[in-house]
C-alpha positions as CSV (number, residue, x, y, z in Angstrom):
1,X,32.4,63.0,31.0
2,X,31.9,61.2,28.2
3,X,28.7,61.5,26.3
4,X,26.2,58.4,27.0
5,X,25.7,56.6,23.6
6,X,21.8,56.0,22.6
7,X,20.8,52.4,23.7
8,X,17.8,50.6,22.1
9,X,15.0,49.3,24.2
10,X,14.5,46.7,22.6
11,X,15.5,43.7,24.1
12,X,17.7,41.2,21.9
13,X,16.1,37.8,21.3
14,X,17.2,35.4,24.1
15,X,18.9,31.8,23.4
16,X,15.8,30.2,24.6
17,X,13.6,31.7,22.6
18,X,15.5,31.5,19.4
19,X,16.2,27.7,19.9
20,X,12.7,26.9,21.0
21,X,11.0,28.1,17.3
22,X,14.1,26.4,15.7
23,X,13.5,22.8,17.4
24,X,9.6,23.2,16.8
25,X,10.1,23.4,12.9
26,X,12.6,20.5,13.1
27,X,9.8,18.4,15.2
28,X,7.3,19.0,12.4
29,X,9.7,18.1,9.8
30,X,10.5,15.3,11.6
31,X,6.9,14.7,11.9
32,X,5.9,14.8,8.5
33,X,9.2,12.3,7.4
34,X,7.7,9.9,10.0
35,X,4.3,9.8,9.0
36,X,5.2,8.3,5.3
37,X,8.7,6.8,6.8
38,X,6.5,3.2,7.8
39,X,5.3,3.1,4.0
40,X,8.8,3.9,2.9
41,X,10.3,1.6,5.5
42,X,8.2,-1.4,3.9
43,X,9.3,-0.4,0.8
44,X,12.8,-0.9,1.6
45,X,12.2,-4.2,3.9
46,X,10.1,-5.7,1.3
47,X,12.8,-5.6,-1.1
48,X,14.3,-8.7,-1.6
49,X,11.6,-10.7,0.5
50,X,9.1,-11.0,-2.6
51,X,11.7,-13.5,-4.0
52,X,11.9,-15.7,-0.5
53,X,8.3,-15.3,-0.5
54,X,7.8,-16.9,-3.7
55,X,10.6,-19.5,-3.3
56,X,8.8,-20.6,0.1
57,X,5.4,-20.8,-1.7
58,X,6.9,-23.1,-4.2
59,X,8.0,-25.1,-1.4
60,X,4.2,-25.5,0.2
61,X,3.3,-26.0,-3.5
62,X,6.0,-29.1,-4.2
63,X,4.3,-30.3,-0.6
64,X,1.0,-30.0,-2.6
65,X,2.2,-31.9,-5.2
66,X,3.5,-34.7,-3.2
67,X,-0.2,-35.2,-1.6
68,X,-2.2,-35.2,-4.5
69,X,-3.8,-38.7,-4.9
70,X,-4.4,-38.3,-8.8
71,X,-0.7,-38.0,-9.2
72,X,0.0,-41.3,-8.6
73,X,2.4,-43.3,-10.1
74,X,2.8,-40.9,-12.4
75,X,5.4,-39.0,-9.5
76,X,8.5,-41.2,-11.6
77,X,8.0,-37.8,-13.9
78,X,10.3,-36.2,-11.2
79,X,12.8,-39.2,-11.2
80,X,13.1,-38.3,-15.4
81,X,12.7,-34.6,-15.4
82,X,15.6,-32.3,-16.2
83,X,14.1,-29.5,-14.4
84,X,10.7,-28.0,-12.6
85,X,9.0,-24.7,-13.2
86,X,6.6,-23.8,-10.2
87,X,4.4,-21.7,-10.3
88,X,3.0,-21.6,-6.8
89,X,-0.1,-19.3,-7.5
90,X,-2.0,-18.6,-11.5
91,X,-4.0,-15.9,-11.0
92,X,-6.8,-14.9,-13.8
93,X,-7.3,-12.0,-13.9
94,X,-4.9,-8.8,-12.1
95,X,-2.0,-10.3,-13.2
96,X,-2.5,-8.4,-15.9
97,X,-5.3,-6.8,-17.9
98,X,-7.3,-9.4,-19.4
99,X,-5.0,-12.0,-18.8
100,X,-3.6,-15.0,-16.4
101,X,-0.2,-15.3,-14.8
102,X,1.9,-15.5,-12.2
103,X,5.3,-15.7,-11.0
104,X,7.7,-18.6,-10.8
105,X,10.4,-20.4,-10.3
106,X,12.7,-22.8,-12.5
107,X,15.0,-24.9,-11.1
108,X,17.1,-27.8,-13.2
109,X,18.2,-31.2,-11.8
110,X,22.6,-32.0,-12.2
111,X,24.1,-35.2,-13.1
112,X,24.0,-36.4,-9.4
113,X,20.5,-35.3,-8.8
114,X,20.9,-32.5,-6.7
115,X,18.6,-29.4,-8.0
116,X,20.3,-26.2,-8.8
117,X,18.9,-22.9,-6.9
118,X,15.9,-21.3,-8.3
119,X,15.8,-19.0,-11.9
120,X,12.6,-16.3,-11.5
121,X,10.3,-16.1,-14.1
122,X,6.6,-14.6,-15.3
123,X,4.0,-16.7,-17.1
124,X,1.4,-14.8,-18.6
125,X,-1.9,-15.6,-21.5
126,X,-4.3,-14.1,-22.6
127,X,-6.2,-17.4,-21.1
128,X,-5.2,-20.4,-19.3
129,X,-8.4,-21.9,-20.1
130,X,-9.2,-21.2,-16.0
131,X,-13.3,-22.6,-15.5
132,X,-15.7,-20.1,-14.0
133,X,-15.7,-20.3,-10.9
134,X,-12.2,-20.8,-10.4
135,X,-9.7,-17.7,-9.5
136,X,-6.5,-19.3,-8.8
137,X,-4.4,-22.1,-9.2
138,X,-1.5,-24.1,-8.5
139,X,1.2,-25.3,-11.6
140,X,4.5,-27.9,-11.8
141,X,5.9,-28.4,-14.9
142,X,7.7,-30.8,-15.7
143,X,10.6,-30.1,-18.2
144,X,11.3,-33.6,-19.8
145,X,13.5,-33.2,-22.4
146,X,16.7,-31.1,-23.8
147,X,14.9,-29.6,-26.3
148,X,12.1,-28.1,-23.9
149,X,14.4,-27.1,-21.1
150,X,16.8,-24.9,-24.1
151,X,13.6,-23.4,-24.9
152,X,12.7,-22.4,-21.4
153,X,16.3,-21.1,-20.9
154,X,15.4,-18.6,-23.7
155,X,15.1,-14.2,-23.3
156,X,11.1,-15.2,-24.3
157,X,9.9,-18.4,-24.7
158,X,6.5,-19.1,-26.6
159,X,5.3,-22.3,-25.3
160,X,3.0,-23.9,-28.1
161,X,3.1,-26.6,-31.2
162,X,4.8,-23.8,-33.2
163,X,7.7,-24.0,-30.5
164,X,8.1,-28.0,-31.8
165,X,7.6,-29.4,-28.3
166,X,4.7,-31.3,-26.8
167,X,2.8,-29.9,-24.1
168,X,0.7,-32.6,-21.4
169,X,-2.0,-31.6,-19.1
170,X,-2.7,-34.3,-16.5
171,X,-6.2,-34.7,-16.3
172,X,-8.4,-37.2,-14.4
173,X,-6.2,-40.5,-15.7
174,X,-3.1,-38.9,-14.3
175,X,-3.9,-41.7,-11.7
176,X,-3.7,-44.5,-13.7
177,X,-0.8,-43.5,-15.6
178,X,2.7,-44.3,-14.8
179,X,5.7,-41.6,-15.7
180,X,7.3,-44.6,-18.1
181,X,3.6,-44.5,-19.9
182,X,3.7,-40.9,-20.3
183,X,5.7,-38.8,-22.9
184,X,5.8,-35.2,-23.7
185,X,8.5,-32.5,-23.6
186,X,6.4,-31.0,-20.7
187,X,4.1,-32.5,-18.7
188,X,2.0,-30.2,-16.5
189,X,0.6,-30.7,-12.5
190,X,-2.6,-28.4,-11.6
191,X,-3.6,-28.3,-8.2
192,X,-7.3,-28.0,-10.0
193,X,-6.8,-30.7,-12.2
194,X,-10.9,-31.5,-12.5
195,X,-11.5,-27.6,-13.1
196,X,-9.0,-27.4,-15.4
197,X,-9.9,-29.8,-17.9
198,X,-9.8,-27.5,-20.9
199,X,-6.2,-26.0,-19.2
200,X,-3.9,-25.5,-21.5
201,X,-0.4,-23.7,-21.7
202,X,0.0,-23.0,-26.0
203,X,0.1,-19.4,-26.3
204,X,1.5,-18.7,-23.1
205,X,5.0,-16.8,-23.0
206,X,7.3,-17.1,-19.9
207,X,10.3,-14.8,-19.6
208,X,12.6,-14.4,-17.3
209,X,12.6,-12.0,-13.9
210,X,15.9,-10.4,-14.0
211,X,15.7,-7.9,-11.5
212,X,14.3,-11.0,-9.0
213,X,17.3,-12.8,-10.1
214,X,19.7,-9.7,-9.4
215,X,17.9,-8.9,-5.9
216,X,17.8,-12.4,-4.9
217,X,21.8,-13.4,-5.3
218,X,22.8,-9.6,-5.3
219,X,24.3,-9.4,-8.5
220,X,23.2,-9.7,-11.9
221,X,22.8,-13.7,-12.8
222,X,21.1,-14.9,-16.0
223,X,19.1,-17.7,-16.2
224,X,21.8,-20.0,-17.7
225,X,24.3,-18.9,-15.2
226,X,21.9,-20.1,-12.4
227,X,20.7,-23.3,-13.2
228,X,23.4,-24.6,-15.7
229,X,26.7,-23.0,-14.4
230,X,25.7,-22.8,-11.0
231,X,27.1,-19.7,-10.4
232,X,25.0,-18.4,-7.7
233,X,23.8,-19.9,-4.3
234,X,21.4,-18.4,-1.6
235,X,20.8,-20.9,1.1
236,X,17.1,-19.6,1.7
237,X,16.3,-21.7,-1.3
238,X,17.5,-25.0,0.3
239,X,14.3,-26.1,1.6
240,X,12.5,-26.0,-1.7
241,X,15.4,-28.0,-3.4
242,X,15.6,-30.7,-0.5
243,X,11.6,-31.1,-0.7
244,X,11.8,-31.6,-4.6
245,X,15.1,-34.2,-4.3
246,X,12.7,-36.3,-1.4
247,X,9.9,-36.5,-4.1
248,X,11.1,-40.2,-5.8
């Protein structure tokens, strides 16, 4: 007879409990990536909305524009403008430190009249010359001549005296006046027109959002490319360039 080999006691780990311990540590890893996955799913689906978000808040401010009773007449400046920078919300203060700004949107008119689809841009000052009291507002701009829209189609553009163009602020009168009566390379709307009598734009610089631009048409398009060439379409803007074409 064969001698009986030594066999150990101890009993081998079963499947069960091996792959019990093994799905536990997956559960909590799972558990850990789910607890930040909702920040880092915003993240990722809040990409690309900030632009529509801004584009539709240029919308509801163009609506704003249109109801404003101390516009007036003077709503021919669309009729005669070669383009529009909205900025749907100036902020003072946050924007950054010590400063007003805000985010907006250019858009040019074409030799039919139809409005190109919308550049992305920052405006920032040092001051606005925002009243106490008052935190935010609406701005149109209304981009009247060659000379001014070039400027705007600049990397940077100062706008100021120094830049050779003349800057309007409708006030209180802006009922009275009529667009023909008006001149200025811009011409600027302020949904707080009474608190911002002392508003004004010299000093301010406004440069241009490229990674907006890039997210919103999913490639890289300069600001020349979208409003003068045309190159690049996204159909969420349509609403904000039909509510500007009605304004006549």
């Amino acid at each position: 007879m064969m001698p009986v080999s030594h066999i150990s006691t101890a009993a081998k780990p079963s499947l069960q409990s091996r792959v019990i311990p093994a799905a536990l540590s997956a559960l909590m890893v799972f558990g850990a990536m789910t607890a930040t996955a909702p920040h880092a799913l915003a993240a990722v689906a809040s990409h690309g909305t900030d632009q529509s978000n801004l584009v539709e808040r240029a919308r509801v401010t163009v609506d704003d524009l249109r109801k404003d009773k101390e516009f007036g007449n003077a709503r021919e400046l669309m009729k005669r403008a070669k383009g529009v920078l909205i900025v749907p919300q100036l902020i003072k203060g946050g924007f950054f430190v010590g400063g007003e700004g805000g985010d907006a949107v250019l858009l040019t008119r074409g030799p039919n009249g139809e409005f190109s689809y919308p550049a992305f841009y920052t405006l920032g000052s040092a001051s606005f010359g925002l009243q106490i009291g008052v935190e935010q507002a609406e701005l149109v701009l209304f981009i009247m001549s060659d000379k001014a829209l070039s400027s705007v189609l600049q990397d940077e553009f100062k706008i100021g005296a120094q830049a050779g163009l003349a800057v309007v602020t409708l006030g209180s009168t802006a009922e009275a006046a009529t667009g023909t009566s008006m001149s200025g390379d811009i011409i600027v709307w302020s949904s707080a027109s009474g608190a911002y009598a002392g508003l004004t734009l010299n000093g301010s610089v406004l440069k241009p959002r490229d990674s907006w631009n890039e997210a919103y048409y999913g490639k890289p398009e300069s600001v020349s490319a979208i409003v003068s060439a045309r190159s690049a379409k996204n159909a969420d803007a349509d609403g904000l360039r039909k509510n500007l074409a009605t304004i006549r």
